[in-house]
Structure formats: structure tokens, C-alpha cells
C-alpha positions in Angstrom: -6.8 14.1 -33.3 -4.8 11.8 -30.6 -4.0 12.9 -27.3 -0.6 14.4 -27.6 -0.6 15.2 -23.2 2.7 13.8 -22.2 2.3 11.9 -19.2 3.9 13.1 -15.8 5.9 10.3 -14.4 7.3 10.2 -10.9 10.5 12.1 -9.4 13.6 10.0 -8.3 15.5 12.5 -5.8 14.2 15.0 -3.3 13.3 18.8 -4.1 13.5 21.6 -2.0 13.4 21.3 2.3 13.4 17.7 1.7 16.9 17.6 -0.7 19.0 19.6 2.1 17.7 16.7 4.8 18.8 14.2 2.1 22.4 16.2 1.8 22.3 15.9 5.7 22.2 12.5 6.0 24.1 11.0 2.9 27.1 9.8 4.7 27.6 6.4 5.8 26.0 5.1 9.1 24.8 2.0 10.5 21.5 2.7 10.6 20.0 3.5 6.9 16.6 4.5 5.7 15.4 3.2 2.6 13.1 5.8 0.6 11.7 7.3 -2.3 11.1 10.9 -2.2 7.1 11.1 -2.7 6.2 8.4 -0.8 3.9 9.0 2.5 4.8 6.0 4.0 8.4 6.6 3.7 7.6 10.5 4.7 5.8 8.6 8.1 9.5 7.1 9.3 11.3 10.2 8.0 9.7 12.5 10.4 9.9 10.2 13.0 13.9 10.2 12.5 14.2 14.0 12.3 11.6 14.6 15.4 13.2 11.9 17.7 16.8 13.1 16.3 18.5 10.2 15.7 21.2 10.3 13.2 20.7 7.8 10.0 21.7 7.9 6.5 19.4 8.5 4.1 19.0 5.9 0.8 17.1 7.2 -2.1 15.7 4.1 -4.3 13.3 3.3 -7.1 10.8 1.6 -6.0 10.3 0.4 -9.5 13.5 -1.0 -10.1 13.7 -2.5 -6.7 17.9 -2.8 -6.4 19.5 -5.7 -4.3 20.5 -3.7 -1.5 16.5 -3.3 -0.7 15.1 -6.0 -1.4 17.9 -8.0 0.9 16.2 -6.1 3.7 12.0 -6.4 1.9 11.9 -9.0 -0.4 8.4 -7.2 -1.3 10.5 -4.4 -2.2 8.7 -1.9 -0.6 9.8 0.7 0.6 10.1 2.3 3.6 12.9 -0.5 5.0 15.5 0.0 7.7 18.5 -1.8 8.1 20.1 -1.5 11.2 24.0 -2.9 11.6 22.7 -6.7 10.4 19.0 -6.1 11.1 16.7 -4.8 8.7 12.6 -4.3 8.3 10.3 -3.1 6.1 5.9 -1.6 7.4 6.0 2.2 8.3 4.0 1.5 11.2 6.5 -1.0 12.6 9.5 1.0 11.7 8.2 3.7 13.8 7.5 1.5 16.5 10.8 0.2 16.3 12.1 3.9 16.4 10.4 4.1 20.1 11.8 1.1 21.1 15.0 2.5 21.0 14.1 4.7 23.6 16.4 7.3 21.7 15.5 11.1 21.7 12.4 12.8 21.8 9.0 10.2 22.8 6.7 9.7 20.1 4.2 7.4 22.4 3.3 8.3 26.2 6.2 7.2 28.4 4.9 5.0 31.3 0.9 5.6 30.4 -0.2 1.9 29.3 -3.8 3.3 28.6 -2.6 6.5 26.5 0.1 4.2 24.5 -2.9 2.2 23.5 -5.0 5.2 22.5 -2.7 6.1 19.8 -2.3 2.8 18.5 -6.0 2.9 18.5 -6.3 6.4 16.0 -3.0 5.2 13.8 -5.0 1.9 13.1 -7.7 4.0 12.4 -5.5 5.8 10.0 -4.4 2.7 8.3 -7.7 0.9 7.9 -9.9 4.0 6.8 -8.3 7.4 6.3 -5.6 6.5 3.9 -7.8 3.6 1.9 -10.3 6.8 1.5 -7.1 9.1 0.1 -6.6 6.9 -2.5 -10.3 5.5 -3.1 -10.7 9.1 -4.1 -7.7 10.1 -5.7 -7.8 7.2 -7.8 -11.9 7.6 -9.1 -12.4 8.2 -13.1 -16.4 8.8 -12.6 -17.3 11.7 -10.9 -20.1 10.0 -9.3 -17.4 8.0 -7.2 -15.4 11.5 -6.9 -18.4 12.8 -4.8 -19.0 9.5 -2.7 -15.3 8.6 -2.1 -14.8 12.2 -1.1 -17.7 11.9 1.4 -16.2 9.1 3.1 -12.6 10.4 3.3 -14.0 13.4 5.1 -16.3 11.3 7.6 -12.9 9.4 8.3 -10.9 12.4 9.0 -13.8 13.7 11.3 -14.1 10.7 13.1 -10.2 10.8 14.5 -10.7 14.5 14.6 -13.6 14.2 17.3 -10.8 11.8 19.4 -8.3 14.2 18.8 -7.5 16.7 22.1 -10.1 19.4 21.8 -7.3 22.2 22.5 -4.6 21.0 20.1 -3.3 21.6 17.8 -2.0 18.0 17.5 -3.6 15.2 18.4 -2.5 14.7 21.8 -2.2 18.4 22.5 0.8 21.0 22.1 3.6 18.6 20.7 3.8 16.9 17.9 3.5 12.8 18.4 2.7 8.9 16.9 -0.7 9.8 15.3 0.4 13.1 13.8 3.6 11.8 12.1 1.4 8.7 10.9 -1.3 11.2 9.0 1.0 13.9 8.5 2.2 12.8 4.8 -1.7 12.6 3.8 -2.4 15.7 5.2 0.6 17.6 2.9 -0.6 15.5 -0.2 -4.1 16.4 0.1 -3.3 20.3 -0.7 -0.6 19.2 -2.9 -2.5 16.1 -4.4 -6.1 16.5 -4.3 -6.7 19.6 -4.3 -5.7 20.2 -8.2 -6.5 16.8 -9.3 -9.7 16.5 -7.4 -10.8 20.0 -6.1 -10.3 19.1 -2.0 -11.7 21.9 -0.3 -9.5 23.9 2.4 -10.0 23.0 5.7 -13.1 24.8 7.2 -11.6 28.2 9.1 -11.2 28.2 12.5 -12.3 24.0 12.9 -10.5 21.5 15.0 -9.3 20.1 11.5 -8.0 23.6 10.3 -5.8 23.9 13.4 -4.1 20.2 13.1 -3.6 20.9 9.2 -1.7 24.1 9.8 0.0 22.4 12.6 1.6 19.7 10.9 2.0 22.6 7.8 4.0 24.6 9.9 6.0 21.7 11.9 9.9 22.1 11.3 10.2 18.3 11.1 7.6 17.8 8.9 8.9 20.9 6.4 12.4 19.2 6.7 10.9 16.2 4.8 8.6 17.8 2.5 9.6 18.5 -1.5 8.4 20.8 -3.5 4.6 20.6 -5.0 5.5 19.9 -8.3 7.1 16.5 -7.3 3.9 16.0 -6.0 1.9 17.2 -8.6 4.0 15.0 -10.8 4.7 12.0 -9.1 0.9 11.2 -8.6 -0.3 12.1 -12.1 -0.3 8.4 -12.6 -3.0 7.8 -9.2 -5.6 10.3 -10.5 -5.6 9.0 -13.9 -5.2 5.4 -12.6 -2.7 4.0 -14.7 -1.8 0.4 -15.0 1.1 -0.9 -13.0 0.7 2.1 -10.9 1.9 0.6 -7.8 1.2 -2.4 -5.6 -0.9 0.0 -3.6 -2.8 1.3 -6.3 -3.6 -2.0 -7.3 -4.9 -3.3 -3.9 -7.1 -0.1 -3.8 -8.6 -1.5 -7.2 -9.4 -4.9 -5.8 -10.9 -3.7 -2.6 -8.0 -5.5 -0.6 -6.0 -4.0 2.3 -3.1 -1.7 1.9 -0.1 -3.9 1.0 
């Protein structure tokens, strides 16, 4: 008999916490964020916005049908991409960098501490090379051979920055929220919402280091405010664990063995 599943495809607007931020920010303003509603990387400059407090409108787009206003600012298309008055940019990372060099609202880097400035660059380039490859090495995986090893290494990545992480907590750098946080926190929501039903991730061991920074950023008002409901989740990466053609750019470097896009 043929498969009669109908595929899951992904969402185009916000659900839940994450639709009322959207409704926040929908008016007009200078400084816009360009975004689709289950991406991580968008979710990285999102949080930073709504933790540093800086008004911004919020742009929903598909990043399938890139439309002229984005790609103006990314020819890539990709999103996240600010524009700012005339200015725009796309790469989380540098977005959020951007963000600090504003020097608007709440710090997400040290003030005045060269040395502890570095440190996070440090763990969010750790992030970037390793952690987030891993998420989707695993994620993406038909054979359950490369389940098992992928999921290996995605857990030796997370407890290497967990070992740098601030042996109190709960965040990285302690009691507040900061850089490294915000740049893992979207992998962090998507692996109870992700790979846990599509590949059986385990829940953080109780009581760990890594237990306490998971409920953290769970629990984190800023983090909540940009979160949608799981099914969007659910449904919006149907098409990484069955690893679809034309799945994304990302999906594809992942494939190839090349860098993140």
C-alpha cells in the first residue's frame, strides 16, 4: 500500500508567548527585525531585543519565498536581517554584536572586562562550530547507527561549554542571563521540543550543571516571550528529521560536511 502520512510542513506566523511579542512589535519603527517564527537563529536576536529592551518592529517572512524587502538587506536571503534607518545586516552572531554596540539597555557582554568579553566570544564560537553542527548532525540522521554516534557527540559538545560555564549558575556567567545563553538558548528549547519526539533526547540528568542552565533559560521571561507553541515545532522540523530535499540551506551544508551558512 503507499504511504498515505501527510507531510508536516513549516508554520509562517508565531503561536502562543511568541504571537503576543509579535502583536507588540508590529508597528512601524526604524529599526526592523527580519524573522521567521521557528527559526533559532532568528530566536538568538529576538531575545537579545526583548532582554536589552530596545523597541523594534517585528517582520515575519518566508524564508522560502525570500520577498524584496529582505533580500535588499541579505542578498542570501537568510534570515535573521536587521535594517536599521538605511543600514541593514544579516549573521545572528553579528546582529547581536551589533545590538551591544549600541550600548542600549541591559549588557549582554561584560562592560569594561577585555578578558571576560573575550571569554564569551570564546563559548559562542564554540556554540557555532560544534554544538549547533551536532543538533542538526543528529536531528537530521536516517540510520540509527548515526542516531547513536551523532547523539554522542552533541552531548560531549554541550559538556564541554558546560564545564566553562560558572559552577554556581544557573547561566553561564552566573545569576543573569547574558551573550552565551541567548546564543544556545533556541537549541536548548528545540531539543525538548525537537529531539526529544523525533529522536528520544533524554532529559537533562537531575540536579547537573546542565539541568540547572536548561530550566534557566526554560523559565527566562525573555526567552518564554519568544517561544511558540511545541507543535510549530513539532511541525516545522518534520522536514529536518526526515531530511527532505531542499530542506534549507542549512540542512544542506550539514549534508556536505561544510560550515553553517
Amino acid at each position: 500500500m503507499p504511504n498515505t502520512k501527510q507531510q508536516k510542513t513549516y508554520h509562517k506566523k508565531a503561536t502562543g508567548q511568541a504571537l503576543t511579542t509579535v502583536k507588540k512589535h508590529s508597528k512601524e519603527h526604524e529599526l526592523k527585525l527580519f524573522g521567521s517564527c521557528f527559526c533559532p537563529f532568528v530566536q538568538r536576536v529576538w531575545i537579545s531585543l526583548e532582554v536589552k529592551g530596545i523597541n523594534y518592529q517585528y517582520v515575519e517572512v518566508d524564508p522560502y519565498k525570500k520577498p524584496e524587502s529582505l533580500l535588499e538587506i541579505n542578498p542570501r536571503g537568510l534570515v535573521p536581517a536587521l535594517r536599521h534607518g538605511d543600514w541593514g545586516m544579516g549573521e545572528s552572531t553579528v546582529l547581536m554584536e551589533y545590538l551591544e554596540d549600541l550600548n542600549m539597555g541591559t549588557p549582554l557582554l561584560p562592560p569594561n572586562d577585555p578578558k571576560g568579553r573575550a571569554h564569551c566570544r570564546l563559548w559562542s564560537d564554540h556554540i557555532n562550530r560544534h554544538v549547533v553542527p551536532a543538533f542538526y548532525h543528529y536531528l537530521q540522521a536516517q540510520k540509527e547507527s548515526d542516531q547513536i554516534s551523532n547523539a554522542k557527540e552533541l552531548k560531549t559538545q554541550i559538556a564541554t561549554i558546560v564545564d566553562a560555564a560558572d559552577a554556581t549558575g544557573p547561566f553561564f556567567l552566573g545569576g543573569s542571563i547574558s551573550f552565551v545563553d541567548i546564543q544556545f538558548a533556541p537549541w536548548m528549547v528545540r531539543m525538548n521540543r525537537v529531539l526529544k519526539p523525533y529522536r528520544g533526547w533524554p532529559e537533562p540528568e537531575e540536579g547537573s550543571r546542565w539541568a540547572k542552565w536548561v530550566a534557566a533559560i526554560e523559565a527566562n521571561e525573555h526567552v518564554k516571550a519568544t517561544t511558540s507553541t511545541d507543535d510549530l515545532y513539532l511541525d516545522s522540523y518534520e522536514r529536518y528529521a526526515e531530511n527532505r530535499p531542499d530542506t534549507s540551506q542549512l540542512a544542506k551544508a550539514v549534508n556536505s560536511g561544510k560550515g553553517l551558512p
